[in-house]
C-alpha positions as CSV (number, residue, x, y, z in Angstrom):
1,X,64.7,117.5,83.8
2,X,66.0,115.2,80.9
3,X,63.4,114.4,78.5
4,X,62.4,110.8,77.9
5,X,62.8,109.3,74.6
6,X,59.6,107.3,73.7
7,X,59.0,105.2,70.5
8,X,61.0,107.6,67.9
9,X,63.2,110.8,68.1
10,X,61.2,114.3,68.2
11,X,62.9,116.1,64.9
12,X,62.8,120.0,64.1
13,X,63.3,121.0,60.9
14,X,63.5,125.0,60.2
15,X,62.6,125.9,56.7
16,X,61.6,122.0,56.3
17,X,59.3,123.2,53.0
18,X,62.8,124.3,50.9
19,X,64.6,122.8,48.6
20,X,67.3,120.7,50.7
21,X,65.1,120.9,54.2
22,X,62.0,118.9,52.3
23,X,64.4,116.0,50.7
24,X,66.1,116.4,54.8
25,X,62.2,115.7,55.5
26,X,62.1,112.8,53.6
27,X,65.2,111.3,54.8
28,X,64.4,112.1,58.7
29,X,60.2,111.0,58.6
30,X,61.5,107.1,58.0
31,X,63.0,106.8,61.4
32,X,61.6,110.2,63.5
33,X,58.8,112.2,64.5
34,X,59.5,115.5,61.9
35,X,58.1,118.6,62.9
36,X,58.7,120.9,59.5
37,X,58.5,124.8,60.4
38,X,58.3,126.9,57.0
39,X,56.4,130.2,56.4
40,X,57.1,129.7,52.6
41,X,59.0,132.9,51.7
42,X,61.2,130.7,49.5
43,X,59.8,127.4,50.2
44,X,57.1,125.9,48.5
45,X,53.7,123.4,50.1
46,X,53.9,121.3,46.9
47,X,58.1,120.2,48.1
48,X,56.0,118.7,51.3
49,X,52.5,117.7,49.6
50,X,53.5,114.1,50.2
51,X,54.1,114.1,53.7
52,X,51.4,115.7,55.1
53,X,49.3,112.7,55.9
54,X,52.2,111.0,57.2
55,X,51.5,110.4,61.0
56,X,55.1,111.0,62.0
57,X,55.0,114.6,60.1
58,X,53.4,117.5,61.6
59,X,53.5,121.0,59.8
60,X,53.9,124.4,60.9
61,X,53.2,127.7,59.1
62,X,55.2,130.0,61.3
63,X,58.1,132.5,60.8
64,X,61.4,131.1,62.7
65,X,62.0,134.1,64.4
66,X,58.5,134.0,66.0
67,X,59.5,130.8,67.1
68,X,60.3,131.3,70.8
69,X,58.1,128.4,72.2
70,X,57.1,125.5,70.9
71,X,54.6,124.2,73.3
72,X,52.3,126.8,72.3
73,X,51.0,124.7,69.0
74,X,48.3,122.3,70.0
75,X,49.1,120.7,66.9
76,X,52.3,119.4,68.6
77,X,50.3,117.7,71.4
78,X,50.4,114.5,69.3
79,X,54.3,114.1,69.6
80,X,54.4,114.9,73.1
81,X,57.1,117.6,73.0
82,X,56.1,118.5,76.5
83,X,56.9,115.5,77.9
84,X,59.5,114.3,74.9
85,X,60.9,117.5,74.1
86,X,63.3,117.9,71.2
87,X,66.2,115.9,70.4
88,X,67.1,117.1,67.1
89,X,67.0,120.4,65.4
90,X,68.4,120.9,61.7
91,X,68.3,125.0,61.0
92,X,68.3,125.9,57.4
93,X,65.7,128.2,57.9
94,X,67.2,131.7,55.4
95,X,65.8,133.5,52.3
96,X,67.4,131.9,49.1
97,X,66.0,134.0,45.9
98,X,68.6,135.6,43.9
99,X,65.9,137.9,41.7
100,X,63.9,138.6,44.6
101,X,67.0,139.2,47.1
102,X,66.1,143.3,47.6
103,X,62.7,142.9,48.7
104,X,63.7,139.7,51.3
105,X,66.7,141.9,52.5
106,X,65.2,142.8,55.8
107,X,63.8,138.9,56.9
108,X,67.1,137.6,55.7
109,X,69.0,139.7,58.2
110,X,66.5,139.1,60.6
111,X,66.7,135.7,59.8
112,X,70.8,135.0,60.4
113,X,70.3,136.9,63.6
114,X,67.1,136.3,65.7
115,X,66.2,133.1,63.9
116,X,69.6,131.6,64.7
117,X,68.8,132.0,68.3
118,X,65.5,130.7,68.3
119,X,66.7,127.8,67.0
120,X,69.7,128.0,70.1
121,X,67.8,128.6,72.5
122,X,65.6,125.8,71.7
123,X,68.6,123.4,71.9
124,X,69.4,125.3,75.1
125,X,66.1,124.2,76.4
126,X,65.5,120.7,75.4
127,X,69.3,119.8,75.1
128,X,69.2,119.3,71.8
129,X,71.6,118.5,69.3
130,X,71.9,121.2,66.6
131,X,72.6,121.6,63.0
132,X,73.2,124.5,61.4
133,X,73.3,124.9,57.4
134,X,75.8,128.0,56.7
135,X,77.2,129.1,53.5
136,X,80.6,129.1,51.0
137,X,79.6,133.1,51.4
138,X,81.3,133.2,54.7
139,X,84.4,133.2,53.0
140,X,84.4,135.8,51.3
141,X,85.5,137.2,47.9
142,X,87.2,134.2,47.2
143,X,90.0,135.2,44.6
144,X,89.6,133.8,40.8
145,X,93.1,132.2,40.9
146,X,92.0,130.7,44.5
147,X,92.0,126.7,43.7
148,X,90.4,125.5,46.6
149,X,89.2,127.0,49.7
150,X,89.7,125.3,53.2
151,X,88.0,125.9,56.5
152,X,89.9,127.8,58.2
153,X,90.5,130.5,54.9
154,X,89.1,134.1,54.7
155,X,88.9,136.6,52.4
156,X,88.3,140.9,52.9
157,X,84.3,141.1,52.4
158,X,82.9,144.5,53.2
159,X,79.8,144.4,55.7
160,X,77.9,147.4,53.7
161,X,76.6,145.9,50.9
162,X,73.1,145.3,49.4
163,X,73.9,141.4,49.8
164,X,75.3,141.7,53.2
165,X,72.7,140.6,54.9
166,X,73.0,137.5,53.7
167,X,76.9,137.3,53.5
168,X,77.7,139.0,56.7
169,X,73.9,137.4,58.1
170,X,75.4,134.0,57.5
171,X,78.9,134.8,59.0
172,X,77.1,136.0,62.2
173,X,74.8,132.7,62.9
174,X,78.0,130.9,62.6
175,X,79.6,133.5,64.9
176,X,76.1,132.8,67.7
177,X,76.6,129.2,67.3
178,X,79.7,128.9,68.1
179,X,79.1,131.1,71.0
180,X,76.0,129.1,72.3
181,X,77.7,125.8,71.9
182,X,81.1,127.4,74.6
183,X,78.7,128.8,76.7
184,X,76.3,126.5,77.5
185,X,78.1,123.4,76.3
186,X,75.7,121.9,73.6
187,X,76.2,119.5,70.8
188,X,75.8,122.5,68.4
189,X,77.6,121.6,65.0
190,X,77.8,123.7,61.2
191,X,78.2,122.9,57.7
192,X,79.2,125.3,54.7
193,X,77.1,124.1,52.1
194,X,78.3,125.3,48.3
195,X,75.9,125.0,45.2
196,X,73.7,122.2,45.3
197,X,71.0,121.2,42.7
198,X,68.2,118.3,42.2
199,X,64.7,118.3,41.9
200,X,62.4,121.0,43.9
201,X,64.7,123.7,43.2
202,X,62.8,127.0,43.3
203,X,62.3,128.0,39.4
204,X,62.5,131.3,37.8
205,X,64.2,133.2,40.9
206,X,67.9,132.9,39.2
207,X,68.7,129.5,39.9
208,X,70.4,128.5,36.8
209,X,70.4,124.8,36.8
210,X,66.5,124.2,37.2
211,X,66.0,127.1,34.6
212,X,68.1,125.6,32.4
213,X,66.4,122.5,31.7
214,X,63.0,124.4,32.3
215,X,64.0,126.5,28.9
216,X,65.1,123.4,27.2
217,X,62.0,121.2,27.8
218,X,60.2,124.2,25.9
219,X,62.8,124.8,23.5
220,X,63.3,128.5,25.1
221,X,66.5,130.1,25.5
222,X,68.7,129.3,28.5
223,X,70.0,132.5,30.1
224,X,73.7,132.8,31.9
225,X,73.3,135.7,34.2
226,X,77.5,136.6,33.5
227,X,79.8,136.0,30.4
228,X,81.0,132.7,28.7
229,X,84.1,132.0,31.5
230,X,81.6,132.1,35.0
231,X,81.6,129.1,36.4
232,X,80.5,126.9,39.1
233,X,81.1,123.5,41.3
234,X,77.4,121.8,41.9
235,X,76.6,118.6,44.4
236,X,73.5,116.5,44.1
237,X,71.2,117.1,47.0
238,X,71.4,113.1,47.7
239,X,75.3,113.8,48.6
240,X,74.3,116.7,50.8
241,X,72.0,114.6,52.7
242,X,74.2,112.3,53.3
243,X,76.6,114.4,54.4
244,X,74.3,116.0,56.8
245,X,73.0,112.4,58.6
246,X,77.1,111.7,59.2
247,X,77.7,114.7,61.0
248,X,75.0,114.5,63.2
249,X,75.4,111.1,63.7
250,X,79.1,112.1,64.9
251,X,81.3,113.7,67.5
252,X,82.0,116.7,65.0
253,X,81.0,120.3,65.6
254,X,82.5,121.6,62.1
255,X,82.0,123.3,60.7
256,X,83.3,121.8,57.4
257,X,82.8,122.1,53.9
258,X,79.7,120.4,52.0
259,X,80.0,120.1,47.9
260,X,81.7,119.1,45.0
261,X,85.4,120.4,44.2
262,X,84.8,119.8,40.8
263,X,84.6,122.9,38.9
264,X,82.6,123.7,35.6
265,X,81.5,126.0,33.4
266,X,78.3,127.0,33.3
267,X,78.1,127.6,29.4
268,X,79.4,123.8,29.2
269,X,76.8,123.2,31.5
270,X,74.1,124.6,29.5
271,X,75.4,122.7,26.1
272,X,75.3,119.0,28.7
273,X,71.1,120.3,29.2
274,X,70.7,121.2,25.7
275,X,72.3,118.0,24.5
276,X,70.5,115.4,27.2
277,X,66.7,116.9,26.8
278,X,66.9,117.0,22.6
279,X,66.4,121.0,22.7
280,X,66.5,123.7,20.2
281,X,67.5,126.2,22.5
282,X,70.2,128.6,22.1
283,X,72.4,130.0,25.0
284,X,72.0,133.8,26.0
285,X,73.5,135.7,28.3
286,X,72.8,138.6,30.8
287,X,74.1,140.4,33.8
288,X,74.9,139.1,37.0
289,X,72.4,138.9,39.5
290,X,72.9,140.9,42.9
291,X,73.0,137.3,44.5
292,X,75.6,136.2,43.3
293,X,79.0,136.1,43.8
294,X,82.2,133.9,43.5
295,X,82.0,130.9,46.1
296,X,85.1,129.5,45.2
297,X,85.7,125.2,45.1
298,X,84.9,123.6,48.1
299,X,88.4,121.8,49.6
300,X,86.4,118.6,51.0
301,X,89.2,117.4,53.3
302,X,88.1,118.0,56.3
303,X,84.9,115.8,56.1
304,X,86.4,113.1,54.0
305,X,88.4,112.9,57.5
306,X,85.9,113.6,60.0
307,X,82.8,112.1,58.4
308,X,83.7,110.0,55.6
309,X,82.1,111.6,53.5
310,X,82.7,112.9,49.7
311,X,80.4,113.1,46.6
312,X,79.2,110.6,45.1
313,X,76.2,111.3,42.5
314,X,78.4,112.5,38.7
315,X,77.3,115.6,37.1
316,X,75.9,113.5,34.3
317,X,73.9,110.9,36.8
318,X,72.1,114.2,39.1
319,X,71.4,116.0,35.5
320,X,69.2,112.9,34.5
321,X,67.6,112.6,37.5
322,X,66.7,116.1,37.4
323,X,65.3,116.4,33.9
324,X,63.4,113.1,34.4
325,X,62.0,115.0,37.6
326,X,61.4,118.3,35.8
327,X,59.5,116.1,32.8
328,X,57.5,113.8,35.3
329,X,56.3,117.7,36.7
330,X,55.0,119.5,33.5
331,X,51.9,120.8,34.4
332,X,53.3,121.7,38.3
333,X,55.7,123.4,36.9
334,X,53.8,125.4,34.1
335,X,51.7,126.8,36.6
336,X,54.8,127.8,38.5
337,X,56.2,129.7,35.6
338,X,52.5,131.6,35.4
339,X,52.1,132.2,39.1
340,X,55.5,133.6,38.4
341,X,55.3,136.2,35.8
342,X,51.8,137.2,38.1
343,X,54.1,138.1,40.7
């Protein structure tokens, strides 16, 4: 039977605790009942601290691919998801840690697969509209002369690789999503998100940006894992938010291209960090990481169409607001770096 709608939306949010799915949180928990699912592999309680005692924000500890009924979490009882069911579901539930990317191999792949359909087959159930947060890595080994890289482009990527299961993993959950959404006829929609930054970024697992003005703020060296020429296009979380509220609000299944076709170098990147925190810190540099790869520039046509959307936070605007941010959480983020070398 449909579900009746009572005061406010019911909201599911897979891997809600992470960097973009707690500012998603934030944005959703004005206007909706948020349920947040995270089992903090890569996430982190402090990104959702805030929310906790908010009375349209309920918290669940729990692995998405254990996620086959939600009725079973008494918790839930206060947003009558019996009764209400689900309306919304936003799935960025996937292992993002470039130095710790071995050991989370197995859960990633497990992950892409039977975490995508939990997520489906909930939508299946309460007629939901879904969400789902892909990748730039579904296109492949973009090549270096590539200028921009459009929907419907796709590159030779081998499916044997240490990092497959998260390449390949990612290419599949688009691949189940679309099949869901012909087969039982669902509103389910995806976006290809390329390299975003802000505050919350998980530090010290390879992502450069938040590392980056972590080292400067302590006058530490900032470390380029690749050579003076690797570079990289980077959207403000705010933008990607934004993006995500339009094409849900929408007719649009996608899946289109989220970022920022603006393209930098990282080294010059490093120098703007260096420059806006006061720093003494010296640029080194050291091999790649596993994780990463060449994600090519995002061609942002498409939603610029469909949505109307396109960045708008400049490189120099997001850095502020992320040193500010990185300043204003000192202490939280020394004991990060600690709890870090302990592990």
């Amino acid at each position: 039977m449909p579900q009746a709608v009572f005061e406010k939306k019911n909201v599911l949010v897979l891997g809600g605790a992470g960097f973009i799915g707690s500012h998603l949180c934030d944005k959703l928990v004005v206007d909706n009942k948020v349920i947040c699912v995270d089992n903090f592999i890569t996430g982190d309680r402090a990104n959702i601290d805030h929310l906790l005692q908010n009375e349209n924000f309920i918290f669940i500890n729990e692995d998405v691919n254990n996620l086959y009924d939600l009725e079973r979490y008494s918790e839930l009882e206060r947003f009558q998801v019996k009764f209400q069911g689900i309306q919304e579901i936003y799935n960025l539930a996937c292992p993002t840690s470039p130095k710790n990317f071995k050991q989370n191999s197995i859960i990633t792949a497990q992950t892409n697969s039977l975490g995508t359909i939990r997520a489906l087959d909930l939508a299946v159930k309460y007629k939901a509209k879904l969400l789902h947060y892909s990748s730039a890595v579904v296109y492949g080994d973009v090549p270096e002369d590539k200028d921009m890289v459009k929907e419907n482009e796709y590159f030779p990527k081998s499916p044997l690789t240490p990092r497959a299961c998260y390449d390949e993993g990612k290419s599949f959950a688009e691949t189940l999503v679309f099949t869901y959404r012909e087969f039982y006829n669902i509103d389910a929609k995806i976006i290809r998100v390329f390299t975003t930054y802000g505050p919350r970024m998980p530090l010290f697992i390879g992502h450069m940006i938040p590392d980056f003005i972590v080292a400067a703020l302590d006058d530490k060296p900032l470390i380029i894992y690749g050579d003076q020429e690797l570079t990289t296009t980077l959207c403000y979380i705010n933008d990607v938010i934004d993006a995500t509220m339009k094409i849900m609000a929408s007719t649009e299944a996608g899946p289109l291209n989220i970022g920022n076709p603006k393209k930098h170098k990282i080294a010059d990147i490093a120098k703007k960090i260096i420059a806006m925190t006061g720093s003494k810190s010296e640029i080194t540099y050291a091999d790649p990481l596993l994780f990463m790869s060449n994600l090519g520039v995002p061609d942002i046509s498409l939603a610029k169409q469909k949505i109307e959307w396109f960045p708008i936070v400049t490189l120099e605007k997001g850095l502020e607001i992320t040193i500010e941010y990185a300043k204003a959480n000192k202490v939280m983020i020394n004991w990060a770096s600690v709890k870090n070398v302990k592990d």
